[in-house]
Backbone as CSV, one residue per row, in Angstrom:
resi,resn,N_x,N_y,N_z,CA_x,CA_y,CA_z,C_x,C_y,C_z
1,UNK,0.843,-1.164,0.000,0.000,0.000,0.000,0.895,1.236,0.000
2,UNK,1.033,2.075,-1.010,1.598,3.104,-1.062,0.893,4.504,-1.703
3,UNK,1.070,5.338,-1.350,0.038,6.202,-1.889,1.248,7.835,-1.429
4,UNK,2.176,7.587,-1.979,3.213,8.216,-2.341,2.860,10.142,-1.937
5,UNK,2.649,10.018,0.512,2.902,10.905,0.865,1.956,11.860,0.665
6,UNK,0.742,11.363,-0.323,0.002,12.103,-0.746,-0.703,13.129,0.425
7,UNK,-1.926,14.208,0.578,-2.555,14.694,1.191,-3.704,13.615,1.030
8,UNK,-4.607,13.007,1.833,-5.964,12.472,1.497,-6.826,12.954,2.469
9,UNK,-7.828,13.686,1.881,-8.910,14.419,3.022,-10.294,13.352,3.180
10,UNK,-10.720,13.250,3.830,-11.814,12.194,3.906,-12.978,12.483,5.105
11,UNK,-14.122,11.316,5.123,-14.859,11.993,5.671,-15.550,10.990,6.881
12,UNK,-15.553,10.904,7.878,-15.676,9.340,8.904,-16.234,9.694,10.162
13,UNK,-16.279,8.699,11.166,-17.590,8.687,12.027,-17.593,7.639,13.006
14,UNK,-17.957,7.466,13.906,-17.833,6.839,14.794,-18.528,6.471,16.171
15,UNK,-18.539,5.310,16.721,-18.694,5.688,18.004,-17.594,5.423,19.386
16,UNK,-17.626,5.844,19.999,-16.885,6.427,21.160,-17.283,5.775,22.731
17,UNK,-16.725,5.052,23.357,-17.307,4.392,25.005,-15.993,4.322,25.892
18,UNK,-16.539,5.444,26.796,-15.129,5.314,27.554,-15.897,4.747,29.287
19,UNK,-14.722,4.395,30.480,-15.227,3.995,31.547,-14.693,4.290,32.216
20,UNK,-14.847,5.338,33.212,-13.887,5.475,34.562,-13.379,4.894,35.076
21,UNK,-11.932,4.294,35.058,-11.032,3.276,35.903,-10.650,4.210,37.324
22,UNK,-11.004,5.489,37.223,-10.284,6.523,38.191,-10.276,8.012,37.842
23,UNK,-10.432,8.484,38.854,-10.646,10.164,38.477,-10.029,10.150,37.791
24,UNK,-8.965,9.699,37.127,-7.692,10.296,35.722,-7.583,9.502,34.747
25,UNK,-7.875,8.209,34.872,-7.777,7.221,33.489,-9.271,6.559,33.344
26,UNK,-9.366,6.344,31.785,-10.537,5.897,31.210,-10.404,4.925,30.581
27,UNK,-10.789,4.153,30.576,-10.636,2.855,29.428,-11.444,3.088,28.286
28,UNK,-11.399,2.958,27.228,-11.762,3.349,25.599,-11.718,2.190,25.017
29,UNK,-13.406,2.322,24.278,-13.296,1.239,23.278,-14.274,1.763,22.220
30,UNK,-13.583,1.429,20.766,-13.599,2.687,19.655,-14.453,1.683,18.729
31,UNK,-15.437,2.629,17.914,-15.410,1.732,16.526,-15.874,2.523,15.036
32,UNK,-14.753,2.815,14.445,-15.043,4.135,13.437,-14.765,3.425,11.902
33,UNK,-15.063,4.641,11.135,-15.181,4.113,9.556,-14.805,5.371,8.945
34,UNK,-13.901,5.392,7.832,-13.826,6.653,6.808,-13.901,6.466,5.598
35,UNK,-13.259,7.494,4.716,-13.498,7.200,3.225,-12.852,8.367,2.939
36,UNK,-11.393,8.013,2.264,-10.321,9.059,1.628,-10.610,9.105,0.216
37,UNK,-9.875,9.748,-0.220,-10.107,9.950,-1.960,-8.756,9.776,-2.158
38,UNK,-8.008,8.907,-2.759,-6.527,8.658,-2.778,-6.025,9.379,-4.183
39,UNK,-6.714,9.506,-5.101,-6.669,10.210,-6.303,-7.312,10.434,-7.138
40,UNK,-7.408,10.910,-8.386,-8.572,11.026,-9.166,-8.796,10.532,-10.364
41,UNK,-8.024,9.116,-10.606,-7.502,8.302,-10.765,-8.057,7.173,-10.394
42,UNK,-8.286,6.665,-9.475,-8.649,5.738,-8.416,-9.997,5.940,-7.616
43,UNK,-10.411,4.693,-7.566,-12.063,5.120,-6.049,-11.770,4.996,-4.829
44,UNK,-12.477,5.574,-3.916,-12.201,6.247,-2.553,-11.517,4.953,-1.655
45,UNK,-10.421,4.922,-0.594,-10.247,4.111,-0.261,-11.234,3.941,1.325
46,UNK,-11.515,2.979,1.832,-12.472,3.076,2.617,-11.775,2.500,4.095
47,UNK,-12.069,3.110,5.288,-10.944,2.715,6.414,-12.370,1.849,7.780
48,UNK,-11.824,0.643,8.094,-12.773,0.798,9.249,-12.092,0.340,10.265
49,UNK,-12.247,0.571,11.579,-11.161,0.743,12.670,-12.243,0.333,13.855
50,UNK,-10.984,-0.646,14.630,-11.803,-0.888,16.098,-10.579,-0.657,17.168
51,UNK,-10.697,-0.074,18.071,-9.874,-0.104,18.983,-10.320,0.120,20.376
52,UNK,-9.423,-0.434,21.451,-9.270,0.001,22.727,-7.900,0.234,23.033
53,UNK,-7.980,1.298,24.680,-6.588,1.520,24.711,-7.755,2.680,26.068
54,UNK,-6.410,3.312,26.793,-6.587,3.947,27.938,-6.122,5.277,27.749
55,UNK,-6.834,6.068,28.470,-6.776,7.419,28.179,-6.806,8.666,29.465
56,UNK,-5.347,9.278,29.779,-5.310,10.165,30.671,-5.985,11.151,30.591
57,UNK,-6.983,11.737,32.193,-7.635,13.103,31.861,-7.288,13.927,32.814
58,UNK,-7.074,14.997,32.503,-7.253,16.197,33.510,-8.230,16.693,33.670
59,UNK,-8.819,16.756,34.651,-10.766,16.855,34.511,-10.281,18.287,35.190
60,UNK,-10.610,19.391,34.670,-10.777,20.859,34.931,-11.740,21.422,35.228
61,UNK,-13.057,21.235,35.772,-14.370,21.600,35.958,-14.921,20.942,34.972
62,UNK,-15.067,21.847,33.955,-15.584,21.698,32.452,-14.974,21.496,31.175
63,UNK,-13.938,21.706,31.552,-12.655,21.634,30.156,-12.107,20.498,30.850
64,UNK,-11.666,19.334,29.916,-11.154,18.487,30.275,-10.059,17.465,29.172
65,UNK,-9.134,18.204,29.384,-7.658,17.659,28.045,-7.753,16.444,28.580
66,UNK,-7.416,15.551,27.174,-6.767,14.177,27.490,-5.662,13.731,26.434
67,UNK,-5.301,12.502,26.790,-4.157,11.946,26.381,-4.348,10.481,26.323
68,UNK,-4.540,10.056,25.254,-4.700,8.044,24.747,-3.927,7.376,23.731
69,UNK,-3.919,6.283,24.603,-3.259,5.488,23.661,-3.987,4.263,23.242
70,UNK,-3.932,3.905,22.219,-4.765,2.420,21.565,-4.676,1.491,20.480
71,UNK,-5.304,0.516,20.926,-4.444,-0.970,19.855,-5.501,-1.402,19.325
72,UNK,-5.758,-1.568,18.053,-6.571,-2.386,17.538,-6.633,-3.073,15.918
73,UNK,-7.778,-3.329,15.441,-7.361,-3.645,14.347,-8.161,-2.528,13.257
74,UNK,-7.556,-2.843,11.807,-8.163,-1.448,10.890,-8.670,-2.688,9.717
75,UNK,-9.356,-2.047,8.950,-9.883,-2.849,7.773,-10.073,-1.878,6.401
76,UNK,-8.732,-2.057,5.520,-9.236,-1.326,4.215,-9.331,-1.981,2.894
77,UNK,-10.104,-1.143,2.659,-10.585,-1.802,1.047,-11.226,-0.952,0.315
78,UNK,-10.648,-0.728,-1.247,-11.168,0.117,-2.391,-9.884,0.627,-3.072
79,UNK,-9.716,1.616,-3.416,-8.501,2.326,-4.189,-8.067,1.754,-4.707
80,UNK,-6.514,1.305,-4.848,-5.786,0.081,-5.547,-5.813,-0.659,-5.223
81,UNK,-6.667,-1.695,-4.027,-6.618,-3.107,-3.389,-7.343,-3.770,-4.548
82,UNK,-6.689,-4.791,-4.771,-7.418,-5.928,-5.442,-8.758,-6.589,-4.711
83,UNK,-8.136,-6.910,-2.631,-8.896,-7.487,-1.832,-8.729,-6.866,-0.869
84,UNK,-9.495,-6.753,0.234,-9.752,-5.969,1.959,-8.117,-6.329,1.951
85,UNK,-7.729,-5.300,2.958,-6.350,-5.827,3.614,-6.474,-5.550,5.309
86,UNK,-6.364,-6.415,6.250,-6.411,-6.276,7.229,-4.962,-5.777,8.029
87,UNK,-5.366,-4.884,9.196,-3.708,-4.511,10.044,-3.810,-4.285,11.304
88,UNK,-3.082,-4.795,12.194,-2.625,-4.431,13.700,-2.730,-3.046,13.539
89,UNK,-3.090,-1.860,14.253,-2.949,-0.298,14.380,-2.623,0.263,15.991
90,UNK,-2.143,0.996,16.034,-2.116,1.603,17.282,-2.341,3.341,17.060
91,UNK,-2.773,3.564,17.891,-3.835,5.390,17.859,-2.932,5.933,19.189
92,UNK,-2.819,7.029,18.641,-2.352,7.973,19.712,-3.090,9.020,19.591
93,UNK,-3.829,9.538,20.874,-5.073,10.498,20.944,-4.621,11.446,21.778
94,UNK,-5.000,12.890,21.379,-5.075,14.324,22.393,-6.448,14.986,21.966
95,UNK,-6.730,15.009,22.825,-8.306,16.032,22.735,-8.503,16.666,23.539
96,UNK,-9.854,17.778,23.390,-10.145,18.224,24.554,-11.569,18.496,24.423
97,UNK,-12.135,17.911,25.385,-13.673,17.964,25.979,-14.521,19.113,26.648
98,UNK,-15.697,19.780,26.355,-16.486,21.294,27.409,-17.049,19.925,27.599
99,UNK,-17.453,20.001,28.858,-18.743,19.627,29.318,-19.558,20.440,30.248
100,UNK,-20.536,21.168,29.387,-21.289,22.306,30.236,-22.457,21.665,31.308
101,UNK,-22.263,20.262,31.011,-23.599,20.144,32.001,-23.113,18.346,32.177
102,UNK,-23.706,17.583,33.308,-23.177,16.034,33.598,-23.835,15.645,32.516
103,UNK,-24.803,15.555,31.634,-25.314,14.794,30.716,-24.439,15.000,29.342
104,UNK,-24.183,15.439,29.012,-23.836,15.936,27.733,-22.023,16.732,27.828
105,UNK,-21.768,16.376,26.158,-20.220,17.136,26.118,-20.576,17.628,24.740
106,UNK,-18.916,18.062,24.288,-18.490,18.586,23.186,-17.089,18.692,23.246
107,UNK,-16.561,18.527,22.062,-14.779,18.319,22.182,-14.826,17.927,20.529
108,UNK,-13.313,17.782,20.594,-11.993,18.363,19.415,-10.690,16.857,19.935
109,UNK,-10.489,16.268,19.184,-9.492,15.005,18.725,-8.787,15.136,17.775
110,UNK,-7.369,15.053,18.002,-6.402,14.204,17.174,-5.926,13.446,16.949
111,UNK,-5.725,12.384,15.733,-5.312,10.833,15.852,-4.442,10.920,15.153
112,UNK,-3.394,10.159,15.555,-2.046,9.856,14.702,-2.478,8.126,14.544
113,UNK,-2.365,7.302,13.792,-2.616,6.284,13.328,-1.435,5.718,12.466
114,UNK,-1.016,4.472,13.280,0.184,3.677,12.514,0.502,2.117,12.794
115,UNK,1.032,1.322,12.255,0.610,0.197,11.804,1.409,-1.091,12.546
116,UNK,1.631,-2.221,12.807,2.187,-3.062,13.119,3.521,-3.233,12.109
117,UNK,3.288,-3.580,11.149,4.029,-4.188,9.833,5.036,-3.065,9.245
118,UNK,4.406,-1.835,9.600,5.697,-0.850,9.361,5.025,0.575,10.375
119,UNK,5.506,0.217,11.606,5.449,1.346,12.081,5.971,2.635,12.168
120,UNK,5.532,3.775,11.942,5.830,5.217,12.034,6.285,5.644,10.352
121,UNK,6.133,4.361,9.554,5.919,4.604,8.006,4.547,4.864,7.723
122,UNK,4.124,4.085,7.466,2.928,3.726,7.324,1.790,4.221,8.366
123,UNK,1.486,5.719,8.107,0.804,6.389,8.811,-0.828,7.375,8.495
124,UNK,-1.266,7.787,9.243,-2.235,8.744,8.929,-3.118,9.265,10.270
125,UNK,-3.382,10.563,9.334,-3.872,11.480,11.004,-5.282,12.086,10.456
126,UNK,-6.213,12.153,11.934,-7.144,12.229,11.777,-7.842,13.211,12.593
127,UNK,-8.852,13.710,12.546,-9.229,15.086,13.047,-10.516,14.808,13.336
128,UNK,-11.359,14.904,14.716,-12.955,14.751,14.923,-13.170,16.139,15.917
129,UNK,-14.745,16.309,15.651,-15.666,17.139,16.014,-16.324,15.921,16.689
130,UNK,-16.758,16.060,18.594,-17.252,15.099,19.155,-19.009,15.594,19.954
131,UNK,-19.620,14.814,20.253,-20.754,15.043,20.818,-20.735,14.049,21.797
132,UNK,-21.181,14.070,22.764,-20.921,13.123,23.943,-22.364,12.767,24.487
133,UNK,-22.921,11.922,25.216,-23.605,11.530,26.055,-23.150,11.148,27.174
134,UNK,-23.308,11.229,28.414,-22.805,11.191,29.597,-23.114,10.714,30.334
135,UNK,-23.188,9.185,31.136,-23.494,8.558,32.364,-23.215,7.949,33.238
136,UNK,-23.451,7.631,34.221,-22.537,6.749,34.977,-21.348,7.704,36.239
137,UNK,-21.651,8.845,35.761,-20.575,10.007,36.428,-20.340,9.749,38.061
């Protein structure tokens, strides 16, 4: 899989379940899907991703930065694949969460995304707008 450094903007979605292990760490378990455009040339390549992994917070009242890390597996297929190709992934996450009220949030994520088979080559980063539901507090 090479796609020679290119920019690929795309468009994906997800859902999101985290669990209080402790006022500061959360346990996370992920399950998202995208769809890049690798060229114009080629049809969209399509990403689907499951992961867990644990995630530091600084709970600030209402603002609340974090910091995660996570392992799972990815599933792509379309663009130049002949067939799905499956991969080990690991996610490295920073975000940051308002939560104006215990029911409900809002927050901002960054994912760095990279691979078993060639790690810190074989990469890609990802950007979410979040909506939260809140329970269990």
């Amino acid at each position: 899989m090479s796609w020679n450094d290119e920019f690929c903007s795309g468009l994906g979605g997800g859902l999101h379940m985290a669990y209080g292990l402790t006022d500061s760490y959360n346990l996370m378990v992920e399950l998202g899907g995208s769809t890049h455009s690798i060229s114009a040339q080629s049809s969209s390549l399509s990403v689907m991703q499951g992961a867990t992994g644990v995630a530091y917070t600084l709970d600030i009242i209402s603002w609340v930065p974090y910091f995660g890390l996570l392992i799972g597996g990815y599933r792509f297929a379309g663009a130049d694949l002949l067939e799905a190709d499956y991969k080990l992934g690991f996610q490295a996450a920073l975000g940051m969460d308002y939560r104006p009220s215990r029911s409900w949030g809002l927050g901002v994520q960054l994912r760095y995304h990279t691979f078993s088979d060639d790690p810190l080559e074989t990469h890609y980063m990802t950007t979410f707008g979040r909506f939260e539901l809140l329970w269990g507090w």
